[in-house]
C-alpha positions in Angstrom: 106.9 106.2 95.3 106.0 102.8 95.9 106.7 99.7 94.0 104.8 97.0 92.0 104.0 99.6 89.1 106.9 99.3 86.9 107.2 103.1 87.2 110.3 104.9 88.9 110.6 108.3 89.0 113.0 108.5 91.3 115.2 106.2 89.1 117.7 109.2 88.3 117.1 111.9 90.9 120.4 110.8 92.4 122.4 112.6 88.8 122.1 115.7 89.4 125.3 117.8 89.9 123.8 120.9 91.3 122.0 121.1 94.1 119.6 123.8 92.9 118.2 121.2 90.2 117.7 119.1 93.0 114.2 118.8 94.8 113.4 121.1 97.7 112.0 118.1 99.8 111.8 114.4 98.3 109.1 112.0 100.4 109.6 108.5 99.0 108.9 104.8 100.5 111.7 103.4 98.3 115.1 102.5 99.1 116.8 104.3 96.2 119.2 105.8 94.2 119.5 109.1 97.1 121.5 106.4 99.1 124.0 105.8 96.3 128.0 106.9 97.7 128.5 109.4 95.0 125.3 111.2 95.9 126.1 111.3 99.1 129.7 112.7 98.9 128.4 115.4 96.6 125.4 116.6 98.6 124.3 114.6 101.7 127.6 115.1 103.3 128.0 118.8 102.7 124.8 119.5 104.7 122.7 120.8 102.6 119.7 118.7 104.0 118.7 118.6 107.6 116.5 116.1 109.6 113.3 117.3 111.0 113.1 113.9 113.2 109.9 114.0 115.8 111.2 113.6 119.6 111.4 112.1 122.1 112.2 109.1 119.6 110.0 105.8 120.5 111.9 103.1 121.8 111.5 100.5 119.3 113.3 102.9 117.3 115.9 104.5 119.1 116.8 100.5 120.1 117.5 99.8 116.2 119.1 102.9 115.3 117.0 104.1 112.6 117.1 107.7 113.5 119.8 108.9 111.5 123.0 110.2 113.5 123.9 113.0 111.2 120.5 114.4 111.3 120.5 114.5 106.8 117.7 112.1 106.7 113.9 112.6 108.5 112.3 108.9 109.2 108.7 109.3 109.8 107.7 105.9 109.3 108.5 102.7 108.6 107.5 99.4 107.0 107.9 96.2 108.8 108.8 93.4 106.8 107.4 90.0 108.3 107.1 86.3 108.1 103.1 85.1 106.9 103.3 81.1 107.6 101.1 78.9 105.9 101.1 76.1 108.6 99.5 73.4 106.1 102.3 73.7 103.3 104.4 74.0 106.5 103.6 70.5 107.7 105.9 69.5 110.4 108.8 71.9 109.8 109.3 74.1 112.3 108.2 77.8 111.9 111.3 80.0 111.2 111.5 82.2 114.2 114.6 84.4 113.0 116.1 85.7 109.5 118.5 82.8 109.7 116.2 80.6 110.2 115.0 80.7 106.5 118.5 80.2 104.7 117.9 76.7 106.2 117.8 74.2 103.3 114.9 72.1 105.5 113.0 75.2 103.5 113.7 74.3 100.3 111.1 75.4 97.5 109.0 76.7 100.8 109.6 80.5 100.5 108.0 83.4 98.4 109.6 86.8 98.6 108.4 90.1 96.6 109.0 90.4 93.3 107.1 92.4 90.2 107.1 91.3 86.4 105.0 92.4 83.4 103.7 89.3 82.7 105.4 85.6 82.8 107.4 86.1 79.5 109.1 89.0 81.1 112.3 89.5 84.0 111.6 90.4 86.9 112.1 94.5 87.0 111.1 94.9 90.7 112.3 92.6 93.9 113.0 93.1 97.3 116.5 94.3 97.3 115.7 95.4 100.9 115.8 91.7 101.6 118.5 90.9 99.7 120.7 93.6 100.7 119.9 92.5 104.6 120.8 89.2 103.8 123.9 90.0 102.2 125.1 92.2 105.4 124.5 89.4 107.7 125.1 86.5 106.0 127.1 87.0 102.7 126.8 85.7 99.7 126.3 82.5 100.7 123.4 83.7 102.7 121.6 85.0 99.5 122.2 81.1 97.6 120.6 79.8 100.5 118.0 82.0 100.1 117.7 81.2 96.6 117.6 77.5 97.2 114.8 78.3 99.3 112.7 80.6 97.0 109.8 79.0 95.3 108.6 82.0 93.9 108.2 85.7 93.3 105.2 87.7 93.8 103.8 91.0 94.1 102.8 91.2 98.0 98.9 91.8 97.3 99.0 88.1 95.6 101.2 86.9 98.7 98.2 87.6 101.1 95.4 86.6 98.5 96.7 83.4 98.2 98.5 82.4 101.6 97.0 79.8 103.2 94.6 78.7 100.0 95.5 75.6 97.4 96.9 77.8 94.6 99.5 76.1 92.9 101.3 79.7 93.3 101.5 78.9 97.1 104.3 78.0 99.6 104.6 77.9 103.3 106.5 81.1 104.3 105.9 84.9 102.3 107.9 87.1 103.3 106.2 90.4 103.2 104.8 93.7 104.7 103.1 93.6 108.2 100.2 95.1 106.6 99.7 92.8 103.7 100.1 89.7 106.1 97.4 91.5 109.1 94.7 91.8 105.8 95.5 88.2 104.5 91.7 86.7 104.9 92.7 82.9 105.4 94.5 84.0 109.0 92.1 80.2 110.5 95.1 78.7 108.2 98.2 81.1 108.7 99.7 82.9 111.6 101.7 86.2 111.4 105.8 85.8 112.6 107.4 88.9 114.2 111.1 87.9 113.9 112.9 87.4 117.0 115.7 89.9 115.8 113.5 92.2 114.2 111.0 92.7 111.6 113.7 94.2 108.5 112.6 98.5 108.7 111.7 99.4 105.3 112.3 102.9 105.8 109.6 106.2 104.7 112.1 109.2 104.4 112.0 112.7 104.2 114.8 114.8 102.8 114.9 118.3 102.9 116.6 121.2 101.8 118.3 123.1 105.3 118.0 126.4 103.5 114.1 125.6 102.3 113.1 124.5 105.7 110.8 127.3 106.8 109.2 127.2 103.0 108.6 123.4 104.0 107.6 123.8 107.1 103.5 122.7 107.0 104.5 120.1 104.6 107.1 118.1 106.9 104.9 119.1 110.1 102.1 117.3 107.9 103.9 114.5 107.2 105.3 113.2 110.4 102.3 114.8 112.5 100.1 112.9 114.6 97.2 112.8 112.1 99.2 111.0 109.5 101.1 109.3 112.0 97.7 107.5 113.7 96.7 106.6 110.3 99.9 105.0 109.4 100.2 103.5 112.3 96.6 102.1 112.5 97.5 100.3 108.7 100.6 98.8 110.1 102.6 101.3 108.5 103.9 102.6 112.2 105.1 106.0 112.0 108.0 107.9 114.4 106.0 110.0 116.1 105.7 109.7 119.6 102.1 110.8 120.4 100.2 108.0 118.8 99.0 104.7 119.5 100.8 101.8 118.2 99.9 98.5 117.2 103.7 96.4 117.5 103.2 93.0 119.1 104.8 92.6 122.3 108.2 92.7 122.9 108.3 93.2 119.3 111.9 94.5 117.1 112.7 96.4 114.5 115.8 95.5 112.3 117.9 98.2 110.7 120.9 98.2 108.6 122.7 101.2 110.2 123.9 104.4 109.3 127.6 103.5 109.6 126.8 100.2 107.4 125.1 102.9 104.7 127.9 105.8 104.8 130.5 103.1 104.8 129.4 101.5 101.6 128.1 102.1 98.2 124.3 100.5 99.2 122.8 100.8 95.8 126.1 98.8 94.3 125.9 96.2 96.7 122.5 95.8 96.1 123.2 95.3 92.6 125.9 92.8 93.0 123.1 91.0 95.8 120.4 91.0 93.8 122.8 89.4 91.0 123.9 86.8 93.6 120.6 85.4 93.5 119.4 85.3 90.4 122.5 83.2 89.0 121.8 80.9 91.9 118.1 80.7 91.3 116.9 81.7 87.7 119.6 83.8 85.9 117.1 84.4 83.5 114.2 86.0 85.3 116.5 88.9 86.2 116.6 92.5 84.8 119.7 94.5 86.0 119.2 96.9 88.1 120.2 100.6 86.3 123.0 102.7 88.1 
């Protein structure tokens, strides 16, 4: 399940306490609840999933360590999250090359990250927590005020490319946002699309599967990370794991991962609760809907 829609169904998969009420296979494009500590010490780390992960392993992705060491979770694609520069509202700044680069205050009021609301009366109920959770690894919570400090706005992505590089009042310099929403924006004459130096952050597509349901699942996952899907994905900027198709990654281009010992080590969905907290109160406390355990 994506986001944007103000639906989650995955929202309390993560309470179950026996694993037969669980899901035989879960496919999801959201960073959710399946990554919470207590869900994995009662069923992740007891093996009773197993990765499915296509080999040999592309280097972009072996280099950022995506492909999970324990072999619990199956990554078959990923979504790389991107710098779209308006060089106009830019003027002579210069253009952030790196995550850093955009916690500096010569930003201020110049960014636009993802965010999701009902209408303008309404919280926020959907941000990039990716983001923020990224942010907070590397930089702290003083990271995530700068960030703030810089934030001009929230917006769902498919406004972020309809507007960049146009006069809406909505506007700033920098979105940051999905490869494939920045490729489609139609104004690219007026913006350019940054690969950060370090890595474009990889928002992750995930399998996980049941180790004793694996030969009942078998055409489904083959489906999934095969080569058909895979081109497809790949060909919308949505580049896949498998090995056998073409990609589209800029030269030299990185992907940025949090890491598996950074996830097992800590209790993700908290800190991104305590994150996405951090900048709200430091940007606009009341715009922000907490974010359910």
């Amino acid at each position: 399940m994506g986001g944007g829609s103000g639906y989650s169904p995955f929202q309390h998969i993560h309470e179950v306490d026996n694993i037969d009420d669980f899901p035989n296979m879960v496919l999801s494009s959201s960073f959710d609840n399946v990554f919470e500590k207590n869900f994995f010490e009662k069923f992740i780390d007891k093996g009773y999933f197993q990765a499915c992960q296509p080999k040999p392993l592309p280097p972009i992705y072996a280099d950022c360590g995506i492909e999970d060491p324990e072999k619990r979770f199956t990554i078959f694609a990923v979504v790389p999250i991107v710098f779209l520069v308006d060089h106009w509202r830019l003027g002579g700044l210069p253009v952030p090359g790196r995550w850093s680069d955009i916690l500096d205050p010569i930003y201020h009021d110049k960014i636009i990250v993802g965010g999701w609301r009902k209408d303008e009366k309404s919280p926020y109920s959907e941000f990039n927590t990716f983001l923020f959770l990224n942010i907070y690894k590397d930089h702290g919570i003083q990271g995530l005020k700068h960030l703030a400090y810089n934030t001009k706005n929230m917006l769902h992505y498919v406004h972020m490319s309809r507007i960049a590089g146009s006069d809406s009042e909505l506007g700033a310099a920098i979105y940051i946002i999905p490869w494939f929403l920045a490729d489609i924006c139609p104004r690219r004459g007026k913006t350019s699309v940054i690969w950060p130096e370090d890595g474009a952050l990889a928002f992750p597509f995930y399998i996980l599967a049941k180790k004793a349901k694996l030969e009942e699942l078998d055409v489904l996952i083959k489906y999934t990370t095969g080569r058909k899907i895979g081109q497809y994905l790949s060909d919308n900027c949505y580049p896949p794991l498998n090995p056998e198709v073409e990609y589209r990654y800029p030269e030299n281009a990185k992907l940025k991962w949090l890491g598996w010992d950074y996830v097992r080590s800590n209790d993700t969905m908290e800190l991104i609760r305590l994150a996405s907290e951090v900048f709200f109160e430091a940007w606009q406390p009341l715009l922000f809907t907490k974010i359910e355990t």
